[in-house]
C-alpha positions, 0 to 999 in steps of 0.5 A: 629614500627607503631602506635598503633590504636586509641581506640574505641569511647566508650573510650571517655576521661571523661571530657570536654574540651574546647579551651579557651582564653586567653591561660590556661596551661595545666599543671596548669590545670591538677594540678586544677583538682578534685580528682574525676576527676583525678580518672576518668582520670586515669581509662580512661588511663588505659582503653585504655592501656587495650584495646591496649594490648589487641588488641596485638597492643603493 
C-alpha cells in the first residue's frame, strides 16, 4: 500500500517546535505539555485523519 499524501499546509501542527540542546526526550516533552496543548494536538490529529479519509487515500 502506498503512503498516503501529506495533508494540505493549512494543517500545520499547532505548536512550536524547536530542535534544542542538549537533547529533550520527546516523550518527556509531551508528558510536560498543557491541557490546552494537548487539545489542540488532538484536534490536529484527527484533522488530518479527516482529511486523509476524506480524500479515500485510506
Amino acid at each position: 500500500m502506498a503512503m498516503p499524501k501529506l495533508p494540505a499546509p493549512e494543517l500545520a501542527c499547532p505548536l512550536a517546535i524547536t530542535a534544542e540542546e542538549p537533547y529533550v526526550d520527546h516523550v518527556e516533552w509531551i508528558r510536560g505539555l498543557a491541557a490546552e496543548d494537548v487539545a489542540r494536538c488532538v484536534e490536529w490529529l484527527r484533522a488530518i485523519e479527516a482529511s486523509v479519509l476524506a480524500a479515500g487515500e485510506l
